[in-house]
C-alpha positions in Angstrom: 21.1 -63.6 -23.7 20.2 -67.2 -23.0 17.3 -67.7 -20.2 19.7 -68.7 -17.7 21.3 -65.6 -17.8 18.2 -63.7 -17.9 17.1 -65.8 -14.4 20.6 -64.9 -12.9 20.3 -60.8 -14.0 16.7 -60.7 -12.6 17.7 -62.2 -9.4 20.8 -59.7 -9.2 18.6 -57.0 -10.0 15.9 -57.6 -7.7 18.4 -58.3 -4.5 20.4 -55.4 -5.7 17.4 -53.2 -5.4 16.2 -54.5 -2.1 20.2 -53.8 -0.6 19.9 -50.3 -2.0 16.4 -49.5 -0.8 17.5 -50.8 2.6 20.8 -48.4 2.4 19.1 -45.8 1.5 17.4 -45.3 4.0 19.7 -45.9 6.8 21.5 -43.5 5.5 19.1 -40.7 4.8 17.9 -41.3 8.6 21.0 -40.1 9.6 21.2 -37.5 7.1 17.4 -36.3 7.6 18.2 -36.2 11.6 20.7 -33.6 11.3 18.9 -31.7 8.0 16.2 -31.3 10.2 17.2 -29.9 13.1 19.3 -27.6 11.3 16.2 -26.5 9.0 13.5 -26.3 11.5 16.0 -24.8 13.8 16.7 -22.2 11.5 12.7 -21.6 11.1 12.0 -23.6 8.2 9.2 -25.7 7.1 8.5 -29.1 7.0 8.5 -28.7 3.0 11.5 -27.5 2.8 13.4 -30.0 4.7 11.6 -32.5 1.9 12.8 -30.5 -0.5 16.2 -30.4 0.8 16.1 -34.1 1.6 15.1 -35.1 -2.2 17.7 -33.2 -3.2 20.0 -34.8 -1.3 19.0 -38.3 -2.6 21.2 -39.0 -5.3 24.5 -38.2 -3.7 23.3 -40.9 -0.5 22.3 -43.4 -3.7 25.6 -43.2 -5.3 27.5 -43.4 -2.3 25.1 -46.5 -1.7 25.3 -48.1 -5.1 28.8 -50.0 -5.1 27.6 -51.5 -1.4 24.1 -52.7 -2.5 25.7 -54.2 -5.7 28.4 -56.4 -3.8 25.9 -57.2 -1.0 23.6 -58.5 -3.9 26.2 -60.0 -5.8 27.1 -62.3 -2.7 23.3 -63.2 -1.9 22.5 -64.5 -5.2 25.9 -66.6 -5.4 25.5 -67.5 -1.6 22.1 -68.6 -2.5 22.5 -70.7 -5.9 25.5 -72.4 -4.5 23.3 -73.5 -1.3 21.1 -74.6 -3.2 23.0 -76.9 -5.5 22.0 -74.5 -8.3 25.6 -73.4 -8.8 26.4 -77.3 -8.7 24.0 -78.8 -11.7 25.1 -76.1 -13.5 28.6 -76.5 -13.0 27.9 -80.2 -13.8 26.0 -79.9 -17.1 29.3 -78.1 -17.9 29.0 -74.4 -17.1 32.2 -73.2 -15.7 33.6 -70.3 -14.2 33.8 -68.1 -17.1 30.3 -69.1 -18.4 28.5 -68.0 -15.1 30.4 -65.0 -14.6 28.7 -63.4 -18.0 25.3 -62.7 -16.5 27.2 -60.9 -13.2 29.0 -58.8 -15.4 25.9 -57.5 -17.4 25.0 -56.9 -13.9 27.7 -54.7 -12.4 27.0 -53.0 -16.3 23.8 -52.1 -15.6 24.9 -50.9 -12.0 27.5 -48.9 -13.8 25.2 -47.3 -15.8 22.9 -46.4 -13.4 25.8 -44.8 -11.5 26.9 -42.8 -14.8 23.7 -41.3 -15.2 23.7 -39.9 -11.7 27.2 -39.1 -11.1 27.5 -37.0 -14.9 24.2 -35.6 -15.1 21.5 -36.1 -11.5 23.6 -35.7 -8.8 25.9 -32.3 -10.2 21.8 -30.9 -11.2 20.6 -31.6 -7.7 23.5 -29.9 -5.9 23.3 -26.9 -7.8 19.1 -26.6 -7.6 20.9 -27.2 -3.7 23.0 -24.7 -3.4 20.4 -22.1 -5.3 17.8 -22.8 -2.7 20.2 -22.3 0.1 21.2 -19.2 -1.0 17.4 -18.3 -1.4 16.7 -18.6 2.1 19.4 -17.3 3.4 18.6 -14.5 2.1 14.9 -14.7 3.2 15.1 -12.7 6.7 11.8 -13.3 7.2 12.2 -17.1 7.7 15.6 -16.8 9.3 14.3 -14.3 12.0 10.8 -13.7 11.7 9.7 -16.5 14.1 7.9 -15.9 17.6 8.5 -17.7 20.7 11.8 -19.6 19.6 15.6 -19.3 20.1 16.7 -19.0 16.2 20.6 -20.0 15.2 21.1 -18.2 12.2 24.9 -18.9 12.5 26.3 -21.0 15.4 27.6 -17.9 17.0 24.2 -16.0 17.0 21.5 -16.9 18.8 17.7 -14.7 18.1 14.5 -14.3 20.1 11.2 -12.5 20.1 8.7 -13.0 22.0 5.9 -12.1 19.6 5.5 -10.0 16.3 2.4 -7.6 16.1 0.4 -7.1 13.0 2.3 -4.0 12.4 5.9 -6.5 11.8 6.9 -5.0 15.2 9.3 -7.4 16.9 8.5 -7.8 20.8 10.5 -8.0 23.7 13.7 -9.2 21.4 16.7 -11.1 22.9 19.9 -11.5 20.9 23.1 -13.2 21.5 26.4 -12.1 20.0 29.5 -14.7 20.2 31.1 -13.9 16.7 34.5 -12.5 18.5 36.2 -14.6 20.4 37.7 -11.9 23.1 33.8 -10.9 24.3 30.0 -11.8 23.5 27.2 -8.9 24.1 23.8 -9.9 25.1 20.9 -7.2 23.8 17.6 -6.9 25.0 15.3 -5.3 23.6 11.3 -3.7 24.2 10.7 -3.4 20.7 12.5 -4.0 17.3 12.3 -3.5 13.9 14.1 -4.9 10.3 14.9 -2.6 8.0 16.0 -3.3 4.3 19.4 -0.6 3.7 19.9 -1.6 -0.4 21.2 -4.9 -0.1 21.8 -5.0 3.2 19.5 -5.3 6.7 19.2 -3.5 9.7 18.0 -4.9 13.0 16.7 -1.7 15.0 16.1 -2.2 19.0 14.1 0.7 20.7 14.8 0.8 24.6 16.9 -1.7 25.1 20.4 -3.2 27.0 23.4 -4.0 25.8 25.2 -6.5 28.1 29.4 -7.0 27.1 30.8 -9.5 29.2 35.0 -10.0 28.6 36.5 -13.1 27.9 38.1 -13.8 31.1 34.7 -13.4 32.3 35.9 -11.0 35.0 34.4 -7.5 33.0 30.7 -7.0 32.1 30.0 -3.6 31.1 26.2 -2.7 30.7 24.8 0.1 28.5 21.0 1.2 28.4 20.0 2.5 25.3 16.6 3.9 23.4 17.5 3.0 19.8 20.4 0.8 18.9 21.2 -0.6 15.2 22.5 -3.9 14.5 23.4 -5.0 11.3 22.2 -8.7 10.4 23.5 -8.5 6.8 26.3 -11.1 7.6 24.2 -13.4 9.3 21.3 -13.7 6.4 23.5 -13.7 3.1 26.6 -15.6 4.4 26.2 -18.1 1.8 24.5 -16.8 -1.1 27.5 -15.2 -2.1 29.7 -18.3 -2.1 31.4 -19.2 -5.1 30.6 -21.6 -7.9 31.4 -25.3 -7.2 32.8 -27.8 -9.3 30.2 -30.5 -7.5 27.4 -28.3 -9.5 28.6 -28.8 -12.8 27.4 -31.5 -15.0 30.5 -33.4 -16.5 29.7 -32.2 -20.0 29.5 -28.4 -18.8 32.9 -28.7 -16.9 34.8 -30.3 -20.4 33.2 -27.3 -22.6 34.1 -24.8 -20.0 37.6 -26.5 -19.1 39.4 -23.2 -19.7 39.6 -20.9 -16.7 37.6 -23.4 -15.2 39.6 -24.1 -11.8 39.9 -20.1 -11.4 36.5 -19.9 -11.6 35.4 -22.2 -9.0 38.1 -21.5 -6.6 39.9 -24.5 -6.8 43.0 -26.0 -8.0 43.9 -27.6 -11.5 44.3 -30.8 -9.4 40.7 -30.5 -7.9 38.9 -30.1 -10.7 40.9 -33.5 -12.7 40.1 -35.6 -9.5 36.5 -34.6 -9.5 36.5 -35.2 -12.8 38.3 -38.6 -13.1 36.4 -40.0 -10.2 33.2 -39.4 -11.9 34.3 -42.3 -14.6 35.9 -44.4 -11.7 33.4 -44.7 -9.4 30.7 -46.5 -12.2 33.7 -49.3 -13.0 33.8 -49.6 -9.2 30.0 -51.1 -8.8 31.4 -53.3 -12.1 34.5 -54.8 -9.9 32.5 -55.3 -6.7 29.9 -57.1 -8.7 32.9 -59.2 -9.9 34.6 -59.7 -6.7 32.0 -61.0 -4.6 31.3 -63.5 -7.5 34.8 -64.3 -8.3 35.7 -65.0 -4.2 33.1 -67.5 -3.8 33.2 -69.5 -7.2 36.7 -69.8 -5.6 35.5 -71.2 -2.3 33.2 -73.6 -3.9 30.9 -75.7 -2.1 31.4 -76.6 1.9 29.1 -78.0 4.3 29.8 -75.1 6.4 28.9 -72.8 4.1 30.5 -69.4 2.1 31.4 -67.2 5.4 34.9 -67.3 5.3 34.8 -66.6 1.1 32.3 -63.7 2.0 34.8 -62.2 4.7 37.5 -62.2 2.0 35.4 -60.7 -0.7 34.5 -57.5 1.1 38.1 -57.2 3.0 39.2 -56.8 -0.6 36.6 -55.0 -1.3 37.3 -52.5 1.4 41.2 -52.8 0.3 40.3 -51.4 -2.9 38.1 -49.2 -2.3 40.4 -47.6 0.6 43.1 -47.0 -2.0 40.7 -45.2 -4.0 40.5 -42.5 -1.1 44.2 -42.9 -0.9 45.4 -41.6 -4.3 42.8 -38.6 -4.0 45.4 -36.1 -2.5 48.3 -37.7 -4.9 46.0 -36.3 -8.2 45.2 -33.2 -6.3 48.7 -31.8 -5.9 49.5 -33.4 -9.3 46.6 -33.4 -12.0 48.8 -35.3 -14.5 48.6 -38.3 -12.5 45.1 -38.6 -13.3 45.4 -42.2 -15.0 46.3 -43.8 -11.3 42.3 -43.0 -10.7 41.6 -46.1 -12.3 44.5 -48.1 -11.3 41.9 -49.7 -7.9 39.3 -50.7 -10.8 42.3 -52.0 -13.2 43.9 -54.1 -10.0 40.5 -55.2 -9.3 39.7 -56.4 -12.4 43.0 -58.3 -12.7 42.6 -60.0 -9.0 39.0 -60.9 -10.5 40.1 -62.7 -13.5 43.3 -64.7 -11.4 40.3 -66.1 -9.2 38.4 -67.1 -12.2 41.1 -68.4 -13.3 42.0 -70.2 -10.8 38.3 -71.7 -10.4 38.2 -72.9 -13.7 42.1 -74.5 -13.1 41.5 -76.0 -9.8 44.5 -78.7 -10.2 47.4 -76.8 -12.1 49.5 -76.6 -8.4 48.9 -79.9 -7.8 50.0 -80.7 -11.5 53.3 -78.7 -11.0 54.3 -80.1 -7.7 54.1 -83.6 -9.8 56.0 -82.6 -12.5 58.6 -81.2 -10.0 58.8 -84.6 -8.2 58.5 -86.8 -11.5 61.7 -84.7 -12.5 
C-alpha cells in the first residue's frame, strides 16, 4: 500500500472511531436509561445493570458501525477536497478510481470488524444475556426480598414490605394483583413468609386482607384472613424457561446444527435463513456506505459553496438502501428460498457506486454525445 493510501486509511480509521465512540454512546444512554430503571426497579444492583449494559454493547456497536463508517467516510473526503488535497492529487494524475482504493480497504476493515461481531461477539453476548436473565429471575430473593420499596416483578404485580427481620420474616407486606383483566385483588398483610414447594414458591401472609375490587369498579368484596397462600412461581421464573433463540447462536453453531434447527428454536424455516443471511449482509453494508459517501462527492467535485448538497444525496441513498434492506425482511421470512434478494441492497449499491465513479472519471462523455448528435 503506497503511503498515500496509508495517510488516507489512518485518517478514515481515526474519524471512523471518533463517529462510533460518539454513537455509542448516545445510544447506550438511551439504552442504559431504560436498563436501569427496569433493573434497579426490579431490586438489582448497580453491578448488574453493568453487567447487563456490557453485554448489551456489541449489538448497539453493530447497529452503529455502517453510520459511523459513512459519517467518516464523508469527513475525510469533505475535508481533503476543502483543502485542495483531493485537487493536487487529482492534478498529479490520481483519478477517481485511484483514490477510491484506500476507501475501499476501509469499508474492508469495517466489514471485518462487523463479521467478527455479528458471527461470533454479539450471538456469545446474547446468550451469556439471556442465561443471566433467567438467573435472576429465578433469584426470589432479589426479586422480592427488598424492604421499603414498591417492587414490579411483572408489569401486572406490584410488591411491598415494609421491613424483613433477621428471622427472613417479611413485615407488614402489600401486594397488588392486576394479572386478570375482569378484577385486581389488593392483600395486606401483618406478616409473611417465602417458602420453596420443589421448584416452585409460596408467598404465605399471616393475618391479613384480601381486597377484590370488579372491573366495572362498582363491586369490592373484602375477606380477612389469618393465613393465606399465594403462589409467586409465575412471577419469579417467567423467563427462565423461554426457549432457545436463534440470536444466541454463533453462525458456525447454527450451520452444524441446521437440521431440526427452526423446531428447536421456535421459529420458522424463513426466520432462521434471514437471521442467517443478514449476518453476511450487514458487513458488505459498512463496505457500500463507505463507498457511497465517497463516490457522491468525487461526483460533486469542488464548489466554492462547499459539498452539502453532495452530502444530502449520499445519505438519502444511503437511507434508500438501507430501508429496502428492512423491506425484504418479511419477503425471506415467508419464503426462505429467496434468501439471495438479501444481498440485492449491497449488489445495487455497489453498482450505483461504480456508475458515479464512473461518471467522475468521464466527466464529458454527455457533452461528447450531444456533439456527435448535432455534428450528425
Amino acid at each position: 500500500m503506497a503511503k498515500f493510501d496509508r495517510y488516507m486509511l489512518s485518517q478514515f480509521l481515526t474519524l471512523f472511531s471518533f463517529f462510533a465512540l460518539v454513537l455509542v454512546a448516545i445510544f447506550w444512554i438511551n439504552r442504559a436509561v431504560v436498563l436501569f430503571d427496569r433493573l434497579i426497579g426490579d431490586g438489582q444492583t448497580a453491578l448488574v445493570f453493568l453487567e447487563f449494559t456490557v453485554l448489551g454493547l456489541p449489538k448497539l456497536i453493530t447497529t452503529v458501525l455502517p453510520i459511523a463508517t459513512f459519517a467518516g467516510s464523508v469527513y475525510v473526503i469533505n475535508r481533503m477536497t476543502s483543502e485542495s488535497e483531493l485537487t493536487v492529487l487529482q492534478a498529479t494524475g490520481s483519478g477517481p478510481w485511484r483514490l477510491a482504493r484506500p476507501v475501499f480497504v476501509y469499508g474492508l476493515c469495517v466489514a471485518v470488524m462487523l463479521s467478527v461481531l455479528t458471527h461470533f461477539l454479539v450471538p456469545m453476548a446474547n446468550a451469556q444475556l439471556k442465561q443471566r436473565e433467567a438467573e435472576i429471575s429465578q433469584n426470589v430473593t432479589a426479586r422480592l426480598l427488598t424492604e421499603g420499596t414498591f417492587l414490579h416483578p411483572t408489569s401486572k404485580v406490584t410488591f411491598y414490605t415494609r421491613l424483613i427481620g433477621a428471622d427472613g420474616v417479611l413485615r407488614d407486606v402489600f401486594l397488588s394483583d392486576r394479572r386478570k383483566q375482569d378484577e385486581g385483588v389488593i392483600y395486606t398483610a401483618a406478616e409473611a413468609y417465602l417458602v420453596r414447594n420443589g421448584e416452585g414458591t409460596t408467598l404465605i401472609m399471616v393475618d391479613g386482607l384480601a381486597q377484590r375490587l370488579q372491573a366495572d369498579g362498582k363491586q369490592l368484596s373484602t375477606a380477612k384472613f389469618r393465613d393465606f397462600s399465594f403462589d409467586i412461581s409465575a412471577l419469579v421464573t417467567n423467563k427462565a424457561n423461554s426457549v432457545a433463540s436463534i440470536d444466541s447462536l454463533t453462525t458456525l453453531e447454527i450451520l452444524t446444527n441446521w437440521t431440526g434447527l427452526a423446531e428447536k428454536v421456535k421459529q420458522s424455516q424463513g426466520a432462521l435463513v434471514e437471521n442467517l443471511a443478514a449476518r453476511f449482509a450487514e458487513p458488505l453494508f459498512s463496505v457500500v456506505a463507505a463507498m457511497i459517501g465517497y463516490a457522491t462527492l468525487i461526483l460533486g467535485g469542488f464548489s466554492r459553496f462547499g459539498v452539502w448538497r453532495e452530502i444530502v444525496i449520499a445519505f438519502g441513498l444511503l437511507i434508500a438502501i438501507d430501508g429496502l434492506r428492512g423491506a425484504l425482511v418479511d419477503t425471506v421470512r415467508n419464503d426462505a428460498s429467496m434468501w439471495p434478494i438479501m444481498f440485492f441492497p449491497s449488489l445495487l449499491g455497489g453498482v450505483l457506486v461504480i456508475g458515479m465513479i464512473w461518471q467522475a472519471s468521464h466527466p464529458g462523455w454527455t457533452h461528447r454525445i450531444r456533439s456527435r448528435g448535432k455534428t450528425a
